[in-house]
C-alpha positions in Angstrom: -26.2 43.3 22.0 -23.3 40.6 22.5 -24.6 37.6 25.1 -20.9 37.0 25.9 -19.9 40.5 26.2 -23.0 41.2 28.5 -22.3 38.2 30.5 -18.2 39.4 31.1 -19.6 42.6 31.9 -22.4 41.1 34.7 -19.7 38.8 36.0 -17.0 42.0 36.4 -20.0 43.9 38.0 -21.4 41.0 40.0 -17.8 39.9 41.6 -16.1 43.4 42.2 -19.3 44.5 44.0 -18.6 41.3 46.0 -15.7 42.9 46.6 -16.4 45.8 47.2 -18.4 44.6 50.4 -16.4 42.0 51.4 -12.9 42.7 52.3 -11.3 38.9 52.9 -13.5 38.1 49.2 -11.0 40.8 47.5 -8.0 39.4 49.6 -8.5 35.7 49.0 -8.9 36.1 45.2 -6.9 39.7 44.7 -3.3 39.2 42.9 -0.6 38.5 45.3 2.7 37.4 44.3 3.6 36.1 47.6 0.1 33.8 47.3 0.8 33.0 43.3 4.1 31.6 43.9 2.7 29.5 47.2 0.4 27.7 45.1 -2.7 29.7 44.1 -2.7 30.2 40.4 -6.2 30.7 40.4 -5.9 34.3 41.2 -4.1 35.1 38.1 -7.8 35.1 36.9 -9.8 36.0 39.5 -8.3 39.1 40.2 -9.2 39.9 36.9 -13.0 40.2 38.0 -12.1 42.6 40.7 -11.9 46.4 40.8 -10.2 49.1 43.6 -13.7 51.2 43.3 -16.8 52.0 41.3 -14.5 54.1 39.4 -12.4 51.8 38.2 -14.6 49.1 37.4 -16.6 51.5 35.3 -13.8 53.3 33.5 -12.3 49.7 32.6 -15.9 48.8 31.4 -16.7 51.4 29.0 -13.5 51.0 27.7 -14.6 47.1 26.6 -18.1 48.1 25.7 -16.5 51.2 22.9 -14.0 48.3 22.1 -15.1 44.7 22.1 -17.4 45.5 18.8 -15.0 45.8 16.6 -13.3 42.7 17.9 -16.5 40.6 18.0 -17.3 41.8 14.5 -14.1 40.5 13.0 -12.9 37.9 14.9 -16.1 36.2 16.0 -17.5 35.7 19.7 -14.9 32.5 20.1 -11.7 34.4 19.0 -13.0 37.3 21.1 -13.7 35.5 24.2 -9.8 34.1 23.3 -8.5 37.8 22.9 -10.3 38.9 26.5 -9.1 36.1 28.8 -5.4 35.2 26.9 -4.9 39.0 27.3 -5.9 38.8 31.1 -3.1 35.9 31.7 -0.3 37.2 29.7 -1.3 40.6 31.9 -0.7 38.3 34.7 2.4 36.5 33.4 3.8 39.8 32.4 3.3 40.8 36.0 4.9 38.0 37.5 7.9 38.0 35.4 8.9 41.9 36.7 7.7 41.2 40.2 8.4 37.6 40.7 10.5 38.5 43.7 8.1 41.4 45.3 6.1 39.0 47.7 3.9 42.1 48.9 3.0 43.0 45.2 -0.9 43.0 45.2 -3.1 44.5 42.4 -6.7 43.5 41.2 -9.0 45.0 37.8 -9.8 44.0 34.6 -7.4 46.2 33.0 -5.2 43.5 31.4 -7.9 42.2 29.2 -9.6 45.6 28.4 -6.4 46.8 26.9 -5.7 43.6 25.2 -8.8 44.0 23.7 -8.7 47.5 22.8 -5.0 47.0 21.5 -6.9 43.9 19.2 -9.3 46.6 18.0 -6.6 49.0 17.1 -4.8 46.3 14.8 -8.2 45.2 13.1 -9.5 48.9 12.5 -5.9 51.4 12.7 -8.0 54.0 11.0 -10.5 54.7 13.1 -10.5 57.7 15.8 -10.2 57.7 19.1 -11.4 61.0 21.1 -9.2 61.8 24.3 -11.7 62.7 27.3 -14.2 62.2 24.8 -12.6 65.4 22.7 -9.5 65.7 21.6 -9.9 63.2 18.5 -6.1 61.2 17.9 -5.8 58.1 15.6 -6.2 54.7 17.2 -2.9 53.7 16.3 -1.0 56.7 17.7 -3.3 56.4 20.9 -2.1 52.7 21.0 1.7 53.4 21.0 1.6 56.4 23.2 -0.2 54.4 25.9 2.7 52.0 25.7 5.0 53.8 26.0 3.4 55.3 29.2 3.5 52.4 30.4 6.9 51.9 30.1 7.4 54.7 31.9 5.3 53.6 34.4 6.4 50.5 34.8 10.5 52.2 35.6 9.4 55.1 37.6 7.4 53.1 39.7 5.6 56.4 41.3 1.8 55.1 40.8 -0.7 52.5 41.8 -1.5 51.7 38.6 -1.2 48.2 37.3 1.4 49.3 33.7 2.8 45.9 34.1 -0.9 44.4 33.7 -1.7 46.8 31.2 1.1 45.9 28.6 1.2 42.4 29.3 -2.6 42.4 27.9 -1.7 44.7 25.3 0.9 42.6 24.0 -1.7 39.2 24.4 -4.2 41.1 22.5 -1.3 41.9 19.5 -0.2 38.3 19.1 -3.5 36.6 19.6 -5.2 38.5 17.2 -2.5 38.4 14.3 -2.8 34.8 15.1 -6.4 34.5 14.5 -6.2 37.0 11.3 -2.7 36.8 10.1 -3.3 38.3 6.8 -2.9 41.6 8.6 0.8 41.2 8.2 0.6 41.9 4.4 -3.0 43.9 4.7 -1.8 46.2 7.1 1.8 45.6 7.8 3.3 48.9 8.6 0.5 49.2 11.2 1.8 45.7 12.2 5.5 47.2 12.9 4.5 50.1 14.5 2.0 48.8 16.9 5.4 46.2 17.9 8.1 49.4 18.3 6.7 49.6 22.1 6.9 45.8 22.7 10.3 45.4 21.3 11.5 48.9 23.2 10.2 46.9 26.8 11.8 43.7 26.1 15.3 45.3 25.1 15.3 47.5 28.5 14.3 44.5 30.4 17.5 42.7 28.6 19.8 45.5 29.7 18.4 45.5 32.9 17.0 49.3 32.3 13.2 48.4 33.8 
């Protein structure tokens, strides 16, 4: 049982519940692009430690809990700790670059850095299995892409309240982070490399030609 991972999960618990009880808690620290841009950097973080519900704070961490294992056993608490929080700001960043100019824009939840880590665990282990609602078994890497390009499609159609911005924004932190930290994946597993970079490369071209 991981000290750090414990303590991210306590502090996700401990702060969401705060939340969760006090509505001008989950305003002042929530993420507001209006607030960002005025000044307040510091909730490109904090809103990282907040949740909409019970629901979502537990479905983001059981997600880390199945994940951050495989991270913390190759990487190293350090590199992980590096993977979770650099995948929460480029969540952030990501975020801000495609809403810069929606003052109103608002979200909170952990979901950046869960996926950034999950999408670091996918790149270290590509072979293992993932089970869709716990049963329908798919391979990690296949899961990986698909849920990108979701969120692609989430991120155009614009017909949820789900964070997709967030999501790939930490998926793509938890990508270059980790092949940073372990770059002899590019010749150990390079085709897994490539293919796990055919949904960031489709974003970035439909945000050059103005398609997202």
């Amino acid at each position: 049982m991981n000290i750090i991972l414990i303590g991210i999960i306590v502090a996700n618990v401990l702060i969401s519940w705060k939340g969760f009880e006090d509505y001008s808690f989950m305003r002042k620290y929530e993420f507001h692009v209006g607030s960002i841009r005025s000044g307040e950097q510091i909730r490109m973080l904090s809103s990282g430690f907040l949740h909409v519900d019970i629901m979502h704070l537990v479905f983001n961490m059981l997600t880390l809990w199945f994940f951050a294992p495989v991270v913390l056993g190759w990487l190293g608490n350090f590199s992980f700790v590096l993977v979770y929080f650099g995948s929460l700001i480029f969540g952030s960043l990501l975020t801000m670059v495609f809403h810069k100019n929606d003052y109103s824009y608002r979200a909170v939840g952990a979901s950046g850095a869960v996926t950034g880590v999950l999408y670091s665990a996918i790149l270290l282990q590509p072979d293992m299995m993932l089970g869709i609602f716990f049963v329908i078994p798919i391979p990690a890497y296949l899961f990986g892409i698909l849920y990108l390009l979701y969120s692609i499609y989430g991120m155009r159609a614009k017909n949820d309240n789900i964070g997709h911005t967030a999501h790939f924004g930490g998926a793509v932190g938890g990508y270059l982070i980790t092949l940073i930290k372990e770059p002899s994946l590019l010749t150990d597993h390079t085709m897994m490399v490539i293919l796990l970079a055919i949904p960031i490369v489709i974003l970035f071209v439909l945000a050059k030609l103005g398609k997202i």
